[in-house]
PQR file of N, CA, C, O and H, with PARSE charges and radii, in Angstrom:
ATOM      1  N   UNK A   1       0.834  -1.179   0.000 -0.4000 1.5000
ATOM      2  CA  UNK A   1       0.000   0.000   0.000 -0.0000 2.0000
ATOM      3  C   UNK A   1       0.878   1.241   0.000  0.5500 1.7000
ATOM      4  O   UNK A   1       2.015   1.271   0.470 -0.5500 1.4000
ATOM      5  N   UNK A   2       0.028   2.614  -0.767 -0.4000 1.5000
ATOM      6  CA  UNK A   2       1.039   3.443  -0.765 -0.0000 2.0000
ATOM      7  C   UNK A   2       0.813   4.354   0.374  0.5500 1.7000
ATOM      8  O   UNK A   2      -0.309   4.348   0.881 -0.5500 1.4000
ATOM      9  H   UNK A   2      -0.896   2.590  -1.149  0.4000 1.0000
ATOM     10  N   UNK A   3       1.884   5.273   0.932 -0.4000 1.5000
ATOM     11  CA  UNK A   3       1.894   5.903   2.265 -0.0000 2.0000
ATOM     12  C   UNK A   3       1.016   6.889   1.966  0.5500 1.7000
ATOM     13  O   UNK A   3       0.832   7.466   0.894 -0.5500 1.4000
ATOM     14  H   UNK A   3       2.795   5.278   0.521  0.4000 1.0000
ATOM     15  N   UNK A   4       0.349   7.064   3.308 -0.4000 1.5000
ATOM     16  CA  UNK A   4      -0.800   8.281   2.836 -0.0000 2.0000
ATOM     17  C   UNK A   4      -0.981   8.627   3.964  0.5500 1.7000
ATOM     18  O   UNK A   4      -0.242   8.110   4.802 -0.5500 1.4000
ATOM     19  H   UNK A   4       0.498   6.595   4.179  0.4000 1.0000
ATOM     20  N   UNK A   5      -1.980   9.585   4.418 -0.4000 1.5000
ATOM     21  CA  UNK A   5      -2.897  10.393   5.490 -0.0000 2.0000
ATOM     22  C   UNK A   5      -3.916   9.127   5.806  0.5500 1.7000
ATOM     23  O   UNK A   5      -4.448   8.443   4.932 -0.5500 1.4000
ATOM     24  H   UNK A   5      -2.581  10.004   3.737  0.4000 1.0000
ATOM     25  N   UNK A   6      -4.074   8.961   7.193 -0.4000 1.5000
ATOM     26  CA  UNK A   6      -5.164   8.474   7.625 -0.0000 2.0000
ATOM     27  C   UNK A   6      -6.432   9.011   7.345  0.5500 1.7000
ATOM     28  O   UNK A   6      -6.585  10.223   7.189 -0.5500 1.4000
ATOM     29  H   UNK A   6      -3.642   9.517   7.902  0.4000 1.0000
ATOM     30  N   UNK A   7      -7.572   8.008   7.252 -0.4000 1.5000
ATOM     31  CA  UNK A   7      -8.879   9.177   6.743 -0.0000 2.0000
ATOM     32  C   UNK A   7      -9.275   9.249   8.029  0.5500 1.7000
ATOM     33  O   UNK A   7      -9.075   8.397   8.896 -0.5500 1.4000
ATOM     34  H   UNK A   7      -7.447   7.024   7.379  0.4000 1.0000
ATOM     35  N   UNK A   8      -9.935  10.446   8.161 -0.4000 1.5000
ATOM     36  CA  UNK A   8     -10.433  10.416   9.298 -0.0000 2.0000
ATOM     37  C   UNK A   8     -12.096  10.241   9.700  0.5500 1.7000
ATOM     38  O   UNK A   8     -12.841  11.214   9.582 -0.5500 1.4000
ATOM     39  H   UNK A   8     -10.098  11.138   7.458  0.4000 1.0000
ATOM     40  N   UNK A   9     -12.495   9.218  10.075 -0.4000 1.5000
ATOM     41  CA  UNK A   9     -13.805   9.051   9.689 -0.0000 2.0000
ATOM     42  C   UNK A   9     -14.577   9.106  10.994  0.5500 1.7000
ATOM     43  O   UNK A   9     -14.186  10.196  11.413 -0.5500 1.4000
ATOM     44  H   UNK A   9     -11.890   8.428  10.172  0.4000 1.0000
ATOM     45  N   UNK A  10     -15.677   8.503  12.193 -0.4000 1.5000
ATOM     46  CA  UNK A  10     -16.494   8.974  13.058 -0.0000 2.0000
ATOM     47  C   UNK A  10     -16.209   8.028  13.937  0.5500 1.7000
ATOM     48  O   UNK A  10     -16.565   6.863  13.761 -0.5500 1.4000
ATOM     49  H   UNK A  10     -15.995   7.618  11.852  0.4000 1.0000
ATOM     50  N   UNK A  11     -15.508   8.446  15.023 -0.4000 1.5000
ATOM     51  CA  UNK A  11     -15.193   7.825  15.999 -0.0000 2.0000
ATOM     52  C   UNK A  11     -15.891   7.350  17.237  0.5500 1.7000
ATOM     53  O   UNK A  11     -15.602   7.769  18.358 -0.5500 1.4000
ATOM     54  H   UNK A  11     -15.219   9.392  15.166  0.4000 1.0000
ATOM     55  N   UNK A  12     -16.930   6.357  16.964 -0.4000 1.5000
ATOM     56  CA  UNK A  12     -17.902   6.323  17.778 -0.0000 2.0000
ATOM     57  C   UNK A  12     -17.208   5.253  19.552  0.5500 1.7000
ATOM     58  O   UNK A  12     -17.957   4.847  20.441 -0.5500 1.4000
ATOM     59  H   UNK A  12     -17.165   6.017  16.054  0.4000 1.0000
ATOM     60  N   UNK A  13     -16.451   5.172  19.537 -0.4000 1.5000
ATOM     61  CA  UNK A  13     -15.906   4.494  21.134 -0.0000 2.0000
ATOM     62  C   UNK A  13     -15.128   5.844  21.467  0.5500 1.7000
ATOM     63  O   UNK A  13     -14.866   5.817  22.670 -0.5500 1.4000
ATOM     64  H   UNK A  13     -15.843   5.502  18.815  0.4000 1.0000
ATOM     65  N   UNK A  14     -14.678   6.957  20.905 -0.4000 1.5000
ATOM     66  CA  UNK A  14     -14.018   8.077  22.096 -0.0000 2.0000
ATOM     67  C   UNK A  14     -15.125   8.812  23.263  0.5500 1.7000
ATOM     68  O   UNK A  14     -15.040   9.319  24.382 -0.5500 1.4000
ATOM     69  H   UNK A  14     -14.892   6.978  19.928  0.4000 1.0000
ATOM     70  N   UNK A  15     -15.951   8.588  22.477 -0.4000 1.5000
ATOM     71  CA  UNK A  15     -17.201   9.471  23.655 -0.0000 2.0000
ATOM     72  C   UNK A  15     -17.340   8.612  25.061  0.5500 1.7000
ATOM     73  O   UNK A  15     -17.338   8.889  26.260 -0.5500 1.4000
ATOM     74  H   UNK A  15     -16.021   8.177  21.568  0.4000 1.0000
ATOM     75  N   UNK A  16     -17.477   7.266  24.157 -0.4000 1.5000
ATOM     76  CA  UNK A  16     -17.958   6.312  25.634 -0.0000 2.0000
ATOM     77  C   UNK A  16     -16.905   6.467  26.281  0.5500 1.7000
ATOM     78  O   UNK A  16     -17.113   6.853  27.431 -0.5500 1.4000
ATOM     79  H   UNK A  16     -17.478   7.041  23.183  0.4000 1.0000
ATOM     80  N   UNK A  17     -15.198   6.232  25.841 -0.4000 1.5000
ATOM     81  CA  UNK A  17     -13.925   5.882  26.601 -0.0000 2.0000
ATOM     82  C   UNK A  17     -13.909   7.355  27.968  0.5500 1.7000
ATOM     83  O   UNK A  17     -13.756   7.514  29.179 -0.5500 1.4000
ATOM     84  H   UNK A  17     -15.030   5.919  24.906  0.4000 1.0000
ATOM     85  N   UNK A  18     -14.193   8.172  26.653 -0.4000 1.5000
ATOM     86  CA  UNK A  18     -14.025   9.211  27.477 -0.0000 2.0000
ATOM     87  C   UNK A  18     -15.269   9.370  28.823  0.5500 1.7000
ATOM     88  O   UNK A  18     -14.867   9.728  29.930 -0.5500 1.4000
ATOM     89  H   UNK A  18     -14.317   8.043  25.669  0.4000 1.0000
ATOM     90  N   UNK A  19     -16.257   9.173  28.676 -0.4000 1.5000
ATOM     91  CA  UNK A  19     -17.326   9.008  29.999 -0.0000 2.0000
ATOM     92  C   UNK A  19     -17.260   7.894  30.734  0.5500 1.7000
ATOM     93  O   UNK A  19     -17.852   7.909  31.813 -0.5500 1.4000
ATOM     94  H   UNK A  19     -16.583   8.882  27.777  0.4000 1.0000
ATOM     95  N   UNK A  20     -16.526   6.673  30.323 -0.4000 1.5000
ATOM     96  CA  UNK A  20     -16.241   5.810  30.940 -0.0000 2.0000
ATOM     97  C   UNK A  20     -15.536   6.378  31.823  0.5500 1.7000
ATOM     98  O   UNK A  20     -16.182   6.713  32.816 -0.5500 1.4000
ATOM     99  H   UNK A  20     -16.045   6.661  29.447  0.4000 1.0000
ATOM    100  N   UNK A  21     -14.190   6.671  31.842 -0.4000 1.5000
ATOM    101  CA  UNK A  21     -13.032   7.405  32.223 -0.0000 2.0000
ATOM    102  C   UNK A  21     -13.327   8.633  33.238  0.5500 1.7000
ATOM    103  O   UNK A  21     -12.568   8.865  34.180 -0.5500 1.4000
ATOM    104  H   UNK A  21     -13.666   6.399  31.036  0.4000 1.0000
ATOM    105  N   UNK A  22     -14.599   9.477  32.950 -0.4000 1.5000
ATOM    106  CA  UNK A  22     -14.517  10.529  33.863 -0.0000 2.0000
ATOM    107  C   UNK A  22     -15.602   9.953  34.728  0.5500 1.7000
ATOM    108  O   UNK A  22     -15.682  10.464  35.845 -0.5500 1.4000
ATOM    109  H   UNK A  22     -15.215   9.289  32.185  0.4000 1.0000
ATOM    110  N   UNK A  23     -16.572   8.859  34.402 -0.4000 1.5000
ATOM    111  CA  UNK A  23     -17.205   8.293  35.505 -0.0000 2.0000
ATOM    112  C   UNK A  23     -16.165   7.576  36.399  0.5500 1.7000
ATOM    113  O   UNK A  23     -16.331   7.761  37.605 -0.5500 1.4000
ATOM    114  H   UNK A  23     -16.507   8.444  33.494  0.4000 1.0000
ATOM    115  N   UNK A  24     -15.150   6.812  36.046 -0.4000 1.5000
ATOM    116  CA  UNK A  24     -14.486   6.060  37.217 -0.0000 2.0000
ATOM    117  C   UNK A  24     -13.517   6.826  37.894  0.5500 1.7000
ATOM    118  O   UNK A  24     -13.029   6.364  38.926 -0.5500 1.4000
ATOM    119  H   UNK A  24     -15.015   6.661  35.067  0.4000 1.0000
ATOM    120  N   UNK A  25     -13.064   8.232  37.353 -0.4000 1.5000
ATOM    121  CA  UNK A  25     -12.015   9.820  38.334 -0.0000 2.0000
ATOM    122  C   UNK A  25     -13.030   9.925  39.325  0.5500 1.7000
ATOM    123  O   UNK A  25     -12.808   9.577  40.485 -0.5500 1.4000
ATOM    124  H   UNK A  25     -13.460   8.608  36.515  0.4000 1.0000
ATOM    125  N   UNK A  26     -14.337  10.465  38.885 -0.4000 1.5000
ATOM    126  CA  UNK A  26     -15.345  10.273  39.718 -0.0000 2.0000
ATOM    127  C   UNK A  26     -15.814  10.077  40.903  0.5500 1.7000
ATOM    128  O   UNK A  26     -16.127  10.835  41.822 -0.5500 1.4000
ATOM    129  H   UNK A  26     -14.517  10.747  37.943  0.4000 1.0000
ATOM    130  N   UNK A  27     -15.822   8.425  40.692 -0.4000 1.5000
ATOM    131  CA  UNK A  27     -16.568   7.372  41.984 -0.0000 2.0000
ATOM    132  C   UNK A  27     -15.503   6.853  41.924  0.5500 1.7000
ATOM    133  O   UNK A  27     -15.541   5.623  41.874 -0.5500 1.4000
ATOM    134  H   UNK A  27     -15.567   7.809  39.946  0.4000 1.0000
ATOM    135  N   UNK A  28     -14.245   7.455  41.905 -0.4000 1.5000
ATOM    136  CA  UNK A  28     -13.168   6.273  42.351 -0.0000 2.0000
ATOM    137  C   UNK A  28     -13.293   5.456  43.747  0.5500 1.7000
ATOM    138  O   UNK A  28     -12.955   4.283  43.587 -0.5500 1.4000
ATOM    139  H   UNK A  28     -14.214   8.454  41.946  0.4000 1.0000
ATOM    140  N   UNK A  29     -13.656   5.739  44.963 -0.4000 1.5000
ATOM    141  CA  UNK A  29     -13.755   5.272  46.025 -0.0000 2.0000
ATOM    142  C   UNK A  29     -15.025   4.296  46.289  0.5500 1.7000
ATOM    143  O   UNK A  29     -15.098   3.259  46.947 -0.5500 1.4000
ATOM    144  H   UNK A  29     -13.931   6.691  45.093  0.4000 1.0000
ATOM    145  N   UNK A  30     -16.223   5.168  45.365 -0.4000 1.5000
ATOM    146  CA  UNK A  30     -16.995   3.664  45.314 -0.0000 2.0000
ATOM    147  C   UNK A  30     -17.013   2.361  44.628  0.5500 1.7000
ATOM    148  O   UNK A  30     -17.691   1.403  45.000 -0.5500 1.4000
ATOM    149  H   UNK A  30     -16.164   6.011  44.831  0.4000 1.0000
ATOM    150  N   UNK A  31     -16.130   2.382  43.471 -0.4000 1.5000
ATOM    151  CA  UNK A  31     -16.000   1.217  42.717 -0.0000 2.0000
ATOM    152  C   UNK A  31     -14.709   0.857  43.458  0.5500 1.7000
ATOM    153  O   UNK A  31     -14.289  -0.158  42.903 -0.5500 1.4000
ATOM    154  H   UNK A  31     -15.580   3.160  43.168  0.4000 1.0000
ATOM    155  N   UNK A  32     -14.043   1.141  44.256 -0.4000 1.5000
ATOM    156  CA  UNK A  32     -12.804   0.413  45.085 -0.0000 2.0000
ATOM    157  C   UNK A  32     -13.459  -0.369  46.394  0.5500 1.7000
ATOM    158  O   UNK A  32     -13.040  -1.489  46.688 -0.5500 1.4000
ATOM    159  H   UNK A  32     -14.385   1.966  44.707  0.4000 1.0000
ATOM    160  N   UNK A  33     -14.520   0.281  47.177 -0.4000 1.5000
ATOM    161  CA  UNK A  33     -15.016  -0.101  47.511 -0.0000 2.0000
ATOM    162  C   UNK A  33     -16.287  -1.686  47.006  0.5500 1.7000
ATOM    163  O   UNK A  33     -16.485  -2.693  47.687 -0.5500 1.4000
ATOM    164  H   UNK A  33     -14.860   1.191  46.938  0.4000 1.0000
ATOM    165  N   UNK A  34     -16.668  -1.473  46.166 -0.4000 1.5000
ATOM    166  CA  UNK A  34     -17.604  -2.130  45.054 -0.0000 2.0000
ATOM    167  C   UNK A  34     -16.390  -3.388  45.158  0.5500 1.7000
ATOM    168  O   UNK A  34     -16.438  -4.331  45.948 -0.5500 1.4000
ATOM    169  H   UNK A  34     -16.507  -0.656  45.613  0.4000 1.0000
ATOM    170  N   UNK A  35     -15.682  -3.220  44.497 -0.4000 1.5000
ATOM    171  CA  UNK A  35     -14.277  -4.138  43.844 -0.0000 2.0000
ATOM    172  C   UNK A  35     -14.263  -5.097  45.277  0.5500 1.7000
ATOM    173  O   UNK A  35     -14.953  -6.068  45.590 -0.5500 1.4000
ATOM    174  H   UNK A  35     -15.643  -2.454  43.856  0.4000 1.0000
ATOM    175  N   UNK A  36     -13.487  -4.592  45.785 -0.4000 1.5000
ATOM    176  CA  UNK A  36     -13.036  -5.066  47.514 -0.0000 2.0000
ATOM    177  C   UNK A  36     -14.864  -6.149  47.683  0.5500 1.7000
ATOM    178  O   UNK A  36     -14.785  -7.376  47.626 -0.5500 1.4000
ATOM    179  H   UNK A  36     -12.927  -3.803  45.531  0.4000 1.0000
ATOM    180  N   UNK A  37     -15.589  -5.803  47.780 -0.4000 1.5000
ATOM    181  CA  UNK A  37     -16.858  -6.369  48.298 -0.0000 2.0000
ATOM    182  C   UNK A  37     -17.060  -7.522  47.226  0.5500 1.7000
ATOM    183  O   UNK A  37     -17.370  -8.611  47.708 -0.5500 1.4000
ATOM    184  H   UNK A  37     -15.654  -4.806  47.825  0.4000 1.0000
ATOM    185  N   UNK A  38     -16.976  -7.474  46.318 -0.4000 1.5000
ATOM    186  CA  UNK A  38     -17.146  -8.312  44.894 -0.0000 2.0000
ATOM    187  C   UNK A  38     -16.034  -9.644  45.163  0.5500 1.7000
ATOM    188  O   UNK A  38     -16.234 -10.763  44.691 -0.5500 1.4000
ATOM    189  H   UNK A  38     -16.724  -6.589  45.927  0.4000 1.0000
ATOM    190  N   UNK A  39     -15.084  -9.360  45.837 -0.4000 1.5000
ATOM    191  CA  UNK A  39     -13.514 -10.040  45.813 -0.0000 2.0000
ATOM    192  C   UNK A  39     -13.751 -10.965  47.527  0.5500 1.7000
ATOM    193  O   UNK A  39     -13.431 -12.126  47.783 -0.5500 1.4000
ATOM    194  H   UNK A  39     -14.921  -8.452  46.221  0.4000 1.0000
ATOM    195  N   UNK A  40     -14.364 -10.005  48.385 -0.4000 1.5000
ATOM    196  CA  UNK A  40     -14.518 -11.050  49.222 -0.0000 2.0000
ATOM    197  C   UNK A  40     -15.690 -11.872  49.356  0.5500 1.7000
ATOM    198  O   UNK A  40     -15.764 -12.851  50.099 -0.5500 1.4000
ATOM    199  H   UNK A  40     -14.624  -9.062  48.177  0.4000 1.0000
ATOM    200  N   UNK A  41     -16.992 -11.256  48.291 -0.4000 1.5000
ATOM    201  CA  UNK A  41     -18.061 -12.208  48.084 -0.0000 2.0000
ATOM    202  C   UNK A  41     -17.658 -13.409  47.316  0.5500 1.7000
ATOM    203  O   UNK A  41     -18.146 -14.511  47.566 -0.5500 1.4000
ATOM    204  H   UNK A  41     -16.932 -10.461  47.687  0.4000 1.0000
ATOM    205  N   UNK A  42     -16.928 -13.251  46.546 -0.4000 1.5000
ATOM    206  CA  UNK A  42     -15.964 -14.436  45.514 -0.0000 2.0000
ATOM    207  C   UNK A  42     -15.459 -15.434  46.448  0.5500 1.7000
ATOM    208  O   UNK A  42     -15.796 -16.615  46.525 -0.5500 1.4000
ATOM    209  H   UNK A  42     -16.531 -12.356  46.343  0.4000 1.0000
ATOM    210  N   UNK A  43     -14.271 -14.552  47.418 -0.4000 1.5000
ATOM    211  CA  UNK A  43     -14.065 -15.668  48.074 -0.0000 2.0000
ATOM    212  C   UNK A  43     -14.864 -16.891  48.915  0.5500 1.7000
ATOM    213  O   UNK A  43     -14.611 -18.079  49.117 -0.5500 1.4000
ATOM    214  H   UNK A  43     -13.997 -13.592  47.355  0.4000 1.0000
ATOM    215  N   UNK A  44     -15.868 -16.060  49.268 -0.4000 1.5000
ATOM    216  CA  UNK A  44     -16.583 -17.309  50.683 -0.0000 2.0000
ATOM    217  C   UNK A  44     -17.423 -17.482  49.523  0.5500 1.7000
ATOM    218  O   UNK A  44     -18.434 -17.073  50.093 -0.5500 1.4000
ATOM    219  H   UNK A  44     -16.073 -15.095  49.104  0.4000 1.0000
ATOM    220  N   UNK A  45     -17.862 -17.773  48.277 -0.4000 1.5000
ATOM    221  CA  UNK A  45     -18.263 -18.825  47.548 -0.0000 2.0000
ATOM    222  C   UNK A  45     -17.299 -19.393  47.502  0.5500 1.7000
ATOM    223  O   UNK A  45     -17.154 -20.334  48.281 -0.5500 1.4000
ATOM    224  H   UNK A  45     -17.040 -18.105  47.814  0.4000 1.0000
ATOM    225  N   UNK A  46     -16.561 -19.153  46.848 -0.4000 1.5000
ATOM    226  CA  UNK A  46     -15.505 -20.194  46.722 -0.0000 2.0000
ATOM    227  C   UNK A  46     -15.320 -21.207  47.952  0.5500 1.7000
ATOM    228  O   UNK A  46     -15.499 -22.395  48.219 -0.5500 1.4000
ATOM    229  H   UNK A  46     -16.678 -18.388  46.215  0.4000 1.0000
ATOM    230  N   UNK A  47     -15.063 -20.553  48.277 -0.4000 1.5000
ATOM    231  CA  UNK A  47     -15.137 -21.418  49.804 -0.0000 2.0000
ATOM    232  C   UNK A  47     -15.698 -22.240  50.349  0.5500 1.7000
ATOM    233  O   UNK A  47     -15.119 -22.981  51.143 -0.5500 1.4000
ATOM    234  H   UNK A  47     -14.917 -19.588  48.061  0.4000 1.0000
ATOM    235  N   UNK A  48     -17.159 -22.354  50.038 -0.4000 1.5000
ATOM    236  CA  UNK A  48     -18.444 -22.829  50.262 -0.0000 2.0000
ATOM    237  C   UNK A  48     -18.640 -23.998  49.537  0.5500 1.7000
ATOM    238  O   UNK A  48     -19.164 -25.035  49.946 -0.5500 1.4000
ATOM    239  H   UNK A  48     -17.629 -21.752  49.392  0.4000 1.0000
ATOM    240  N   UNK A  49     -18.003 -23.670  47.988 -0.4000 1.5000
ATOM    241  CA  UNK A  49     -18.424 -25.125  46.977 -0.0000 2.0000
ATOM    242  C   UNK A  49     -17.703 -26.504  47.461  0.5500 1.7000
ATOM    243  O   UNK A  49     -16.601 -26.552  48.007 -0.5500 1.4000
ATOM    244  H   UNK A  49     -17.578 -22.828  47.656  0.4000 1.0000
ATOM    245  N   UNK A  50     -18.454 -27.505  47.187 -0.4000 1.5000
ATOM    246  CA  UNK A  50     -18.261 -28.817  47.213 -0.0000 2.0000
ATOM    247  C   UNK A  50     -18.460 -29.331  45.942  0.5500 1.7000
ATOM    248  O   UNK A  50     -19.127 -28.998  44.962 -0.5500 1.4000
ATOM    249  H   UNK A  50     -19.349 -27.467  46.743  0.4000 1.0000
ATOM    250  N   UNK A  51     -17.379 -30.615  46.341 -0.4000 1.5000
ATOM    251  CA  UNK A  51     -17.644 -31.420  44.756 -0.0000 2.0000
ATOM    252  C   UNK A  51     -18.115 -32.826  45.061  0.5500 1.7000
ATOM    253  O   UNK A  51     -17.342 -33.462  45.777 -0.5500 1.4000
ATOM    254  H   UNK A  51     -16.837 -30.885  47.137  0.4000 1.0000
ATOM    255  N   UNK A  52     -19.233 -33.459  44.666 -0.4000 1.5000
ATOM    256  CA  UNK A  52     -19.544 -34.803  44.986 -0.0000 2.0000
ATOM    257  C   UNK A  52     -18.940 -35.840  44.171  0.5500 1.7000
ATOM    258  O   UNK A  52     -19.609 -36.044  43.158 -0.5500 1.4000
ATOM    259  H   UNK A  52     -19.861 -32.943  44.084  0.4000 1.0000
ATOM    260  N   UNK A  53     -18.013 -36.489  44.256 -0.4000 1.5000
ATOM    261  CA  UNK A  53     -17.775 -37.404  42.864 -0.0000 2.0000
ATOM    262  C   UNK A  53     -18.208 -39.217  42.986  0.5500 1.7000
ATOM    263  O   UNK A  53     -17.923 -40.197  42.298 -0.5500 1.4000
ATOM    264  H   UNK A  53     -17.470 -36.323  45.078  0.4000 1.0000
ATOM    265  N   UNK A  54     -18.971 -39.018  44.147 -0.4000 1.5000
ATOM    266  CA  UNK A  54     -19.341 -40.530  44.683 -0.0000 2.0000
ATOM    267  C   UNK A  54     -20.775 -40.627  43.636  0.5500 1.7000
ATOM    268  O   UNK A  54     -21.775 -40.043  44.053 -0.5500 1.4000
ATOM    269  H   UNK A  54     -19.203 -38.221  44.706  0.4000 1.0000
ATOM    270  N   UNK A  55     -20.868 -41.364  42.281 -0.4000 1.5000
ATOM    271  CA  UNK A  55     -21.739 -41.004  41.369 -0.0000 2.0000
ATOM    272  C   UNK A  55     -22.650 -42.762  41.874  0.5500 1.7000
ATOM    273  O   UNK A  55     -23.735 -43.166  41.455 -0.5500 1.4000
ATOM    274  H   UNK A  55     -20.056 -41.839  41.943  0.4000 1.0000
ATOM    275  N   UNK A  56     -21.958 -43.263  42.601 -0.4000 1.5000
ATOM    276  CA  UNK A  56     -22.400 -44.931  43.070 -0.0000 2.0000
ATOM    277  C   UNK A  56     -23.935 -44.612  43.511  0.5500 1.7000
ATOM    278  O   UNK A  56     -24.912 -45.244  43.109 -0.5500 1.4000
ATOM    279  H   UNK A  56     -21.077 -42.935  42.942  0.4000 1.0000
ATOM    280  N   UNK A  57     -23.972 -43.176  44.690 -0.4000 1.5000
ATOM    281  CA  UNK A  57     -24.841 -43.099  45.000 -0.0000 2.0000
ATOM    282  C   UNK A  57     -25.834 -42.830  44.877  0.5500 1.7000
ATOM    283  O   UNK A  57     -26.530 -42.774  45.892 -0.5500 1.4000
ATOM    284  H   UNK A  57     -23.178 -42.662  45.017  0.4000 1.0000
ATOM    285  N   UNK A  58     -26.341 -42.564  43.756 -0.4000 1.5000
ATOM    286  CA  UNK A  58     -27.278 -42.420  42.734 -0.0000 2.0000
ATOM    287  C   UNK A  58     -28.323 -43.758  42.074  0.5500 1.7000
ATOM    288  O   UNK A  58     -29.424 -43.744  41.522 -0.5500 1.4000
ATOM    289  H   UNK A  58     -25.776 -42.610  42.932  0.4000 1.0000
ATOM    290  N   UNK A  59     -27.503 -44.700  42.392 -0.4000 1.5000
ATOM    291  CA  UNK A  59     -27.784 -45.906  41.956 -0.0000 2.0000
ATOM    292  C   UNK A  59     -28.321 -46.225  43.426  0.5500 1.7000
ATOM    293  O   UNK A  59     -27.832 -45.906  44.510 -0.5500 1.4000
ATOM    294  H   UNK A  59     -26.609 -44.711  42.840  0.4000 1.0000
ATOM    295  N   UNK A  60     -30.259 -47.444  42.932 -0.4000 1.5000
ATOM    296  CA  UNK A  60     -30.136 -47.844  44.240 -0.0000 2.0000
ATOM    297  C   UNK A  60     -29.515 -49.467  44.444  0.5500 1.7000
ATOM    298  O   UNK A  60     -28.836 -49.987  43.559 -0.5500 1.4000
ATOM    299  H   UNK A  60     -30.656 -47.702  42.051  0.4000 1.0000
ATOM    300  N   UNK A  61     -29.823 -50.121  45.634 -0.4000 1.5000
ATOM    301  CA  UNK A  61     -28.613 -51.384  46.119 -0.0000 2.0000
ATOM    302  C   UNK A  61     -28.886 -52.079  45.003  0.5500 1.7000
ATOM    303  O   UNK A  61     -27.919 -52.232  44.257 -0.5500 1.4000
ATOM    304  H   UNK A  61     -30.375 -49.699  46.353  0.4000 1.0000
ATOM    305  N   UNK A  62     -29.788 -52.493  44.699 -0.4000 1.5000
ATOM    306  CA  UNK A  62     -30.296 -53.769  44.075 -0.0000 2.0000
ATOM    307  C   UNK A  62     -30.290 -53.588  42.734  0.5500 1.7000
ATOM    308  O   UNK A  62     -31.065 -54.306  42.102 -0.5500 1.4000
ATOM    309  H   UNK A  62     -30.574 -52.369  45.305  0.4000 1.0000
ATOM    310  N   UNK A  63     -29.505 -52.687  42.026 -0.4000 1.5000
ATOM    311  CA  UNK A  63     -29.113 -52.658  40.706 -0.0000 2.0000
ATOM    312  C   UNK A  63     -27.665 -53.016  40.130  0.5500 1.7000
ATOM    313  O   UNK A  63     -26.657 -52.746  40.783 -0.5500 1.4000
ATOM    314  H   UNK A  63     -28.875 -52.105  42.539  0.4000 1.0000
ATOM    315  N   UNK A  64     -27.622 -53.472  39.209 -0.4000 1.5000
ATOM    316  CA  UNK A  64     -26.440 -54.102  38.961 -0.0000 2.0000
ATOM    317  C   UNK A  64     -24.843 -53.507  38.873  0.5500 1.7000
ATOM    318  O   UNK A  64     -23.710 -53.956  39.048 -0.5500 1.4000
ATOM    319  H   UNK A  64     -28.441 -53.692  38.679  0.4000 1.0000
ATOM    320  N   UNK A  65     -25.420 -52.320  38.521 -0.4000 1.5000
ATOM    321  CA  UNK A  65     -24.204 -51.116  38.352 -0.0000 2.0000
ATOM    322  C   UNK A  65     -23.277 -50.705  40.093  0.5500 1.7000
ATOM    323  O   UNK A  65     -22.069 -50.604  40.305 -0.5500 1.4000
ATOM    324  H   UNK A  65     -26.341 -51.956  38.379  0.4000 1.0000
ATOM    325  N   UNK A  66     -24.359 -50.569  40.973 -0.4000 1.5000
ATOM    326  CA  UNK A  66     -24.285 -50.564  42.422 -0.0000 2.0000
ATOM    327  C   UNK A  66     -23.928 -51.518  42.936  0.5500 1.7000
ATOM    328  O   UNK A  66     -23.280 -51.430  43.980 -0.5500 1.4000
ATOM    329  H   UNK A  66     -25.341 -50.651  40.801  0.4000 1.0000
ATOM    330  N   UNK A  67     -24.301 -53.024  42.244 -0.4000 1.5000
ATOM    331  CA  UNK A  67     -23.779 -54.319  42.928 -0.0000 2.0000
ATOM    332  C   UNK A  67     -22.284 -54.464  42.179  0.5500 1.7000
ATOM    333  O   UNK A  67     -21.309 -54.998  42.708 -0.5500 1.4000
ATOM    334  H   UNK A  67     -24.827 -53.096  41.396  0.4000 1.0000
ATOM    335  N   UNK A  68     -22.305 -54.002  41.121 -0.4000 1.5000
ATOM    336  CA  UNK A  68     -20.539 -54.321  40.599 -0.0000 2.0000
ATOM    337  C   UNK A  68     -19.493 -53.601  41.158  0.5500 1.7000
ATOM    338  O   UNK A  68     -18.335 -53.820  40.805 -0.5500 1.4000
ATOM    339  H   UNK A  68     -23.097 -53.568  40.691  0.4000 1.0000
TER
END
């Protein structure tokens, strides 16, 4: 390609970047706050899950899959 001028055409993500951006200068302290609360709700799920892998018990006695 030959070297040229960029065209300059309608830049529709600078508006949002930019209100994105002056919303989070903003509420900086509430989305740090927000963040922090999000991070320790994460954790104690995490925390909380169990994994069952005993799939035997599903089966009742007197079926063959359970008796093998």
């Amino acid at each position: 390609l030959k070297a040229g001028q960029p065209q300059q055409g309608r830049d529709f993500s600078r508006k949002f970047t930019l209100a994105f951006a002056d919303f989070t200068e903003r509420h900086r302290p509430t989305l740090m706050v927000l963040a922090i609360v999000t991070v320790v709700a994460s954790l104690w799920g995490i925390s909380r899950l169990t994994v069952e892998n005993r799939f035997i018990d599903y089966f009742q006695k007197d079926t063959e899959i359970y008796q093998g």
